[in-house]
Every structure is written in structure tokens, then in C-alpha cells.
N, C-alpha and C positions, 0 to 999 in steps of 0.2 A: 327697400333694403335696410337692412338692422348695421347699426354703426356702434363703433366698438366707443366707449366713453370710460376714459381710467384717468385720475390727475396724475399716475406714474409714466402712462404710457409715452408723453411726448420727451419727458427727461430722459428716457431710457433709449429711447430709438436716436437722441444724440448721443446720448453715451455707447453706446455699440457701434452708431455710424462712427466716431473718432475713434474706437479701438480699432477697427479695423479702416483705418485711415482713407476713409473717403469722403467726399466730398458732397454736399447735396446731390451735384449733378449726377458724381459717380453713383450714385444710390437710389438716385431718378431713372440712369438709363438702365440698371441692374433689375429694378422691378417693371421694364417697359413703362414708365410713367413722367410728369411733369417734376421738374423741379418745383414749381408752385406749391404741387401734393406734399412734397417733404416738408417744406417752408411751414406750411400749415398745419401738418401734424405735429411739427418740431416746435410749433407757437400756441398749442393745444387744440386745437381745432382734430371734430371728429374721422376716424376711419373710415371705410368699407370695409369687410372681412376679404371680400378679394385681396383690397392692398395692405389689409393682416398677414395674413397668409402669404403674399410674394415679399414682406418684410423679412417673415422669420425665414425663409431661405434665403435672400440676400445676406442678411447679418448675423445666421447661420447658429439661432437664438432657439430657445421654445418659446412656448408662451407666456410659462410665470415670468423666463426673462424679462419680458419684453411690456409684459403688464405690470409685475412685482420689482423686478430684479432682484430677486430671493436670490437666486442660482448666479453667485458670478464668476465660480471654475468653470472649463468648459465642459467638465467631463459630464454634466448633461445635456451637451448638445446633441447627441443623436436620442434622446428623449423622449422627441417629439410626441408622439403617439399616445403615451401617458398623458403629459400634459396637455393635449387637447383637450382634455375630460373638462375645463376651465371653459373653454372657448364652446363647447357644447353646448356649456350649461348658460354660457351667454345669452347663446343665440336659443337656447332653446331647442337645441336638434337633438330628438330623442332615435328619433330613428336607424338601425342599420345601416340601413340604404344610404341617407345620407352623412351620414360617417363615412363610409366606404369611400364615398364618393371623393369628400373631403381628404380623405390619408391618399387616394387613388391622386389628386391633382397637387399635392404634397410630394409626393414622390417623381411625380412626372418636373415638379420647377426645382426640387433637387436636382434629377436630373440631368437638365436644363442644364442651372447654373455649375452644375461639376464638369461639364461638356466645356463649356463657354471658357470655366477660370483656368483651362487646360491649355 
């Protein structure tokens, strides 16, 4: 698996987990994952794209957020879809299909987490 490596990304993923006042743990159990995972990305250590991807819906980010922080109104938070074209071109997913796929498991931990924060 392909790991996301940006020197912005671990400053940023504290700065949106404090805007939205949570806590490591809170932010652990939001993406199903370890406090450790936080710890470590928050101390620059590398991603997965899975725990990309259940980042910007927990902290309800795109992805320049979250690798830039270009964008710091929220009014491009439902963006998303745009700004994957970054994360694409990371990973190198040129394909349809897996796009689809990607925006398809996107929408589905939106979901999720709009259920949950209910």
C-alpha cells in the first residue's frame, strides 16, 4: 500500500482535530482506529490512504485541507470530489472505476459519521 508523505499533513490533522475539539482518542474512535495511528501521524509519521480518507470525514476536511491547508473557511467542505483529483494523482489512480470506487466508500463514512454525530 502507497502512504501518503506531505511535511503539512501531520500539522494540519492537529489543527482541525483542535478546531473541532477532540481529542486524540476522540479522533481514534471516529476513524475506528488506535490512538497510537493519531500519535504518529500527529508526530509526522506516514498514512495509509484508508486512514486518509476516514481522516477527511471525521474532521470533515478535503484534501488540500488536510495536505495544504489552503482552504481554511469551511465553505469548501462539501468539495470533496474536486479535491480528490490531488489524492488521485498521488496515488496514481487513473482509472474510473477506481475513482468511483473511492467517492462510492466517501460517501458511504459520510454517511456513517452524519448517522453517528446524530
Amino acid at each position: 500500500m502507497k502512504k501518503i508523505i506531505n511535511e503539512n499533513f501531520s500539522k494540519n490533522v492537529i489543527k482541525y482535530r483542535h478546531l473541532r475539539e477532540l481529542s486524540q482518542e476522540d479522533l481514534a474512535n471516529d476513524i475506528d482506529s488506535y490512538i497510537s495511528v493519531i500519535s504518529n501521524i500527529e508526530n509526522g509519521n506516514d498514512c495509509y490512504l484508508s486512514t486518509f480518507l476516514k481522516l477527511l470525514i471525521a474532521l470533515d476536511v478535503t484534501p488540500n485541507q488536510l495536505l495544504s491547508g489552503a482552504y481554511d473557511d469551511y465553505k469548501y467542505k462539501n468539495n470533496i470530489s474536486n479535491s480528490l483529483k490531488e489524492v488521485f494523482n498521488i496515488y496514481d489512480i487513473n482509472d474510473e472505476v477506481s475513482q468511483k470506487l473511492i467517492l462510492d466508500l466517501l460517501n458511504v463514512l459520510r454517511s456513517k459519521n452524519n448517522i453517528n454525530n446524530k
